[in-house]
C-alpha positions in Angstrom: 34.1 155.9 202.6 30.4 155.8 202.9 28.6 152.9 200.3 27.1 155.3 197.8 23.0 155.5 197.5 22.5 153.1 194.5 24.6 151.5 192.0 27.8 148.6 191.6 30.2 148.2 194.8 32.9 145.3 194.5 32.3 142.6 197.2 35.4 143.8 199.4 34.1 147.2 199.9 30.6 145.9 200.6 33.1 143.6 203.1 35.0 146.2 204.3 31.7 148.7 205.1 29.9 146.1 206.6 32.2 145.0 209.1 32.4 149.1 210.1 29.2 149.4 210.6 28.1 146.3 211.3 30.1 146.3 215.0 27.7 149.4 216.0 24.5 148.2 214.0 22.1 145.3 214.4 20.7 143.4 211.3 17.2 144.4 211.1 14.4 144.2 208.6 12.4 146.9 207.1 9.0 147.1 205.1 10.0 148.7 202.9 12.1 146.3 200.8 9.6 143.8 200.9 9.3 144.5 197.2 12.5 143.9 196.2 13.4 140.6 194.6 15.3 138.2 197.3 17.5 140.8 198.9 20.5 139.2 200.4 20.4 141.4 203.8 18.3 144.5 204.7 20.4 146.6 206.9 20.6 149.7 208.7 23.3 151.8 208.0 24.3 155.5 208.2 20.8 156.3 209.3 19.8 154.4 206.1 17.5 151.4 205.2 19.6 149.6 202.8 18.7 146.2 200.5 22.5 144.6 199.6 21.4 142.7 196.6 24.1 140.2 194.9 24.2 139.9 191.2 26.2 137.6 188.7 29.1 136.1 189.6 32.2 136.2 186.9 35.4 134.6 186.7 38.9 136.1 186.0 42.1 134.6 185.9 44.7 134.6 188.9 47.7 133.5 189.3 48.8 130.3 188.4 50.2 127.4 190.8 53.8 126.9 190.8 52.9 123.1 190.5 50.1 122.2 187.7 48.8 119.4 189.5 45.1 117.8 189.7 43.5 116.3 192.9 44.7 118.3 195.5 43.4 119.2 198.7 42.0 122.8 198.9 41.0 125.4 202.2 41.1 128.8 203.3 39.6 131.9 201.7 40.6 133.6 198.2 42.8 135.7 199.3 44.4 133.5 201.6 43.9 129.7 200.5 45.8 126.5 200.4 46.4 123.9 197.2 47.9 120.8 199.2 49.2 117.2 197.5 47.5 116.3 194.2 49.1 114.2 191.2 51.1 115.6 188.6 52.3 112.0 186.8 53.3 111.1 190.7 52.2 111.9 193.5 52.9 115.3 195.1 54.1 116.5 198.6 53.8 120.2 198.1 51.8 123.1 199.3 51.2 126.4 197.8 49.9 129.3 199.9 48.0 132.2 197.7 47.8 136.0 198.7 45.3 136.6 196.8 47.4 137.4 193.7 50.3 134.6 193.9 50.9 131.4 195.0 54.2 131.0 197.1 55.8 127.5 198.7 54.6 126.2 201.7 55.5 123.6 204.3 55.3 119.7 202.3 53.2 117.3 203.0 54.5 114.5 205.7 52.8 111.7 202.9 52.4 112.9 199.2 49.3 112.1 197.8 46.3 112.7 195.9 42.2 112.8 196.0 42.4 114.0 199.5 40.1 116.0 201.3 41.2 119.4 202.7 39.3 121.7 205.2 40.2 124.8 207.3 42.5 127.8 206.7 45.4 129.0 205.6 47.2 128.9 208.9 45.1 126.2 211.1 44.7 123.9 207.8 43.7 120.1 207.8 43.8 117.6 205.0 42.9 113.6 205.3 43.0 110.5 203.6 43.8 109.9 200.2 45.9 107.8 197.4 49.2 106.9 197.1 48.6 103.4 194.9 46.5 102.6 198.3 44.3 104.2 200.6 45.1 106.0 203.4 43.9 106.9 206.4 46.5 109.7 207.6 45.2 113.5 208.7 48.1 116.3 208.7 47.3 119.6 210.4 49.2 123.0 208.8 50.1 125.6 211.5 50.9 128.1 208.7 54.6 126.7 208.3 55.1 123.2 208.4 52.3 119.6 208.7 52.4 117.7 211.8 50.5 114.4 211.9 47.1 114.2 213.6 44.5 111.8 214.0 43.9 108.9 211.6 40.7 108.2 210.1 38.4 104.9 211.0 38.1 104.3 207.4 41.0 105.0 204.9 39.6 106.3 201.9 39.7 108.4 199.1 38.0 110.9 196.9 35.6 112.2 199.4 35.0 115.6 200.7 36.8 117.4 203.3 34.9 120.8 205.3 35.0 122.7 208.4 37.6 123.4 210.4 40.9 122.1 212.0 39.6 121.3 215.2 35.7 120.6 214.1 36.4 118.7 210.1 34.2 116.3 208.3 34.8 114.1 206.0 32.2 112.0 204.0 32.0 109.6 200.7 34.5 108.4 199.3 35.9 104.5 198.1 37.8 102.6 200.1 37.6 98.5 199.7 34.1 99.8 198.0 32.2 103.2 197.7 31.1 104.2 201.3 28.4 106.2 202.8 29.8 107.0 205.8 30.5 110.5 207.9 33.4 111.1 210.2 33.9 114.0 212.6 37.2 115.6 213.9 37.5 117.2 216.8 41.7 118.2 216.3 42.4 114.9 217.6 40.5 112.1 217.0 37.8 111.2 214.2 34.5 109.7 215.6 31.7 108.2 213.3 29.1 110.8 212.1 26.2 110.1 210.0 26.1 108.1 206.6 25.4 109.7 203.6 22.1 108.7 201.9 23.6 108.3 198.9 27.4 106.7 199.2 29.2 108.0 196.5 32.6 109.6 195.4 34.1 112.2 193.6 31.4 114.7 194.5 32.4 118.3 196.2 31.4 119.4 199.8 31.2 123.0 201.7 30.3 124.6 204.9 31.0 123.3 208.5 31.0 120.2 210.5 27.3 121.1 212.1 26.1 122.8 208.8 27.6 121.1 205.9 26.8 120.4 202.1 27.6 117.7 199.5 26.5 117.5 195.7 27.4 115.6 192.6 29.4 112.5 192.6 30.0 109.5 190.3 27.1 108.5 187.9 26.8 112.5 187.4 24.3 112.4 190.1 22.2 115.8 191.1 21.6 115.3 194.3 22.4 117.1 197.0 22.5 116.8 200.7 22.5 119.0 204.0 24.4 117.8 206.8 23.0 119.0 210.7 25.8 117.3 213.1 24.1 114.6 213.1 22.8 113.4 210.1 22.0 114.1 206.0 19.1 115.2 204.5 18.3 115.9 200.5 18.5 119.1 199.5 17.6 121.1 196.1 19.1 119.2 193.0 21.9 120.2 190.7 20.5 121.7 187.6 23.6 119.5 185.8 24.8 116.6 187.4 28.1 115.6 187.6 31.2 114.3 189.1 35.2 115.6 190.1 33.6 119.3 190.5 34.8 121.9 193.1 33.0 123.6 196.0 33.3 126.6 197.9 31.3 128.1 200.4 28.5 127.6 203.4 25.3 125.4 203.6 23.2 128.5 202.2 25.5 130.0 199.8 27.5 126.9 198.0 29.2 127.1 195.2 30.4 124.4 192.9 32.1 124.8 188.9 33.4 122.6 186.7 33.6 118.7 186.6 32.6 115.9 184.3 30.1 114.7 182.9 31.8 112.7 180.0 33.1 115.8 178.6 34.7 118.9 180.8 32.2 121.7 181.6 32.5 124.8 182.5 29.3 125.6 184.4 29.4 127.2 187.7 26.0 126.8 190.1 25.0 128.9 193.5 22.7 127.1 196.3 20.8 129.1 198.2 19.9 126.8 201.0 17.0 125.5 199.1 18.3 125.4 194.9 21.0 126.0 192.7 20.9 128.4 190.0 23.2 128.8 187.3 26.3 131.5 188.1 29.4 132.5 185.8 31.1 130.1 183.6 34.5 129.3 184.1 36.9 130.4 181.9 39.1 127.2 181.5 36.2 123.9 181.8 37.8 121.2 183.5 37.5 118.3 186.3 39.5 117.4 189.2 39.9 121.2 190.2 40.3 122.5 193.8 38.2 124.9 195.6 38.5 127.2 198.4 36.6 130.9 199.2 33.1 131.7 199.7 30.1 132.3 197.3 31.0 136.0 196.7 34.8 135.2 196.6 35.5 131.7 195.4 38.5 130.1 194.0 39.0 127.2 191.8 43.1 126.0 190.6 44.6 123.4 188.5 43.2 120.3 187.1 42.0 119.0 184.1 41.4 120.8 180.7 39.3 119.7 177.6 42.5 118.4 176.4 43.2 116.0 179.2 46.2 118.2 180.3 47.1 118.9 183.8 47.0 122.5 184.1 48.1 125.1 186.7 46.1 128.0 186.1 43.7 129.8 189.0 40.6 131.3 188.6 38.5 133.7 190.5 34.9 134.4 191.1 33.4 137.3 192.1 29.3 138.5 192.5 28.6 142.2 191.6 26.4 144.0 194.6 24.2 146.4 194.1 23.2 148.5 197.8 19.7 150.2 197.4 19.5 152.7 200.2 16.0 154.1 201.2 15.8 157.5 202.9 
């Protein structure tokens, strides 16, 4: 079905026509949107000029985790996304898989844990270091079933942040003895020392890849944000509210990040643009020590935290309304 002239789309089938056309049609720019306010892509399709413009993003509610738990280890996509290990009183082994609409067991965890950074998909997942009354240094690799041990970090740690991919991960921040700086890359078998962080901190979220990735927030409710090239960080566009024990979701140039604490829960949900954050959808439950998974457009935030300092199970997800503005 063609994408009508003018008006709302969801963001699947803005997905779904895109990838059609997209295989037969190059990206290319055209004068005439110039006008128009940021478009997100200017495209050429069915013998149209079209400017795909995202608008707000909104939260709804999903379905919940079979396990309320906090500080778990999130990857994959929204409709096919992984909540791994986390802390419900104890520590926790388990792994939920999510469709999209459920959450259904998955393969355990080798070591239960919690505050550990995950990465990856729902089928090639990867999740490293962590807490289980002391630091670890252990990564675990999902093959879509079951967790098989991989490569162990240079520096045990925990509450850092976890992106990429299985066989190209990054983790960064963190505490182990003491709050670190430092960067490691994984290449699906070994970790190697990437660059340090210019600000070491912990409990902040991260996105994106292992060449082009993203960290914000952190203990102390800090703004700041940094860009990661493969090699080293750089700042990058502040948080309009800083804060710590958020979640992200996303790439380098479309982040995401919602909830946290800031000495009470909040709610707020911000979108980076490769450049600055502007305020996006409030969640509906505020709360810290969340997970994240998804994209910008299709983001996904479960369990942690409420205003009443109860761990909660509950999923939320976020969607941006698209508007396609097609020129004769």
């Amino acid at each position: 079905m063609p994408l009508p002239s003018s008006g709302q789309i969801s963001f699947s089938q803005l997905a779904a026509e895109l990838g059609n056309a997209c295989s037969n049609v190059g990206l290319r720019a055209y004068s005439a949107c110039a006008n128009l306010a940021s478009p997100d892509s200017i495209i050429e399709l069915y013998g149209k000029s079209c400017c795909v413009v995202y608008g707000a993003g909104t939260w709804s509610a999903g379905g919940a985790l079979i396990t309320a738990r906090r500080s778990s280890a999130g990857a994959g996509t929204q409709n096919e996304s992984l909540a791994s290990g986390g802390y419900t009183g104890a520590n926790v082994s388990c792994t939920e898989e999510y469709n999209g609409t459920s959450w259904s067991a998955g393969g355990a965890l080798i070591t239960a844990r919690h505050a550990l950074a995950g990465a990856g998909t729902q089928n090639e997942g990867l999740v490293a270091g962590g807490f289980t009354g002391a630091n670890v240094s252990c990564t675990e690799e999902y093959n879509g079933t079951s967790w098989s041990a991989g490569g162990v970090l240079i520096i045990a740690r925990y509450a850092h942040i976890g992106v990429g991919t299985q066989n190209e991960g990054l983790v960064a921040g963190g505490v182990s003895n003491t709050i670190v700086s430092c960067t490691e890359e994984y290449n699906g078998t070994s970790w190697s020392a990437g660059g340090a962080l210019i600000t070491a901190r912990y409990d902040l979220a991260g996105v994106g890849t292992q060449n082009v990735g993203l960290a914000a927030g952190g203990i102390g409710n800090v703004t700041c944000t940094e860009e990661y090239n493969g090699t080293s960080w750089s700042v990058g566009g502040a948080l309009i509210v800083g804060r710590r024990l958020l979640a992200g979701a996303g790439t380098q140039n479309a982040g995401l990040v919602a909830g946290g604490y800031t000495g009470a829960n909040v709610s707020c949900t911000e979108e980076y643009n490769g450049t600055s954050w502007s305020a996006g959808g409030v969640l509906i439950i505020a709360r810290f020590l969340l997970t994240g998974a998804g994209s910008q457009g299709a983001g996904l935030v479960a369990g942690g935290i409420n205003s009443g300092f109860a761990i909660v199970g509950c999923t939320e997800e976020y969607t941006k309304s698209v508007t396609s503005i097609c020129l004769a």
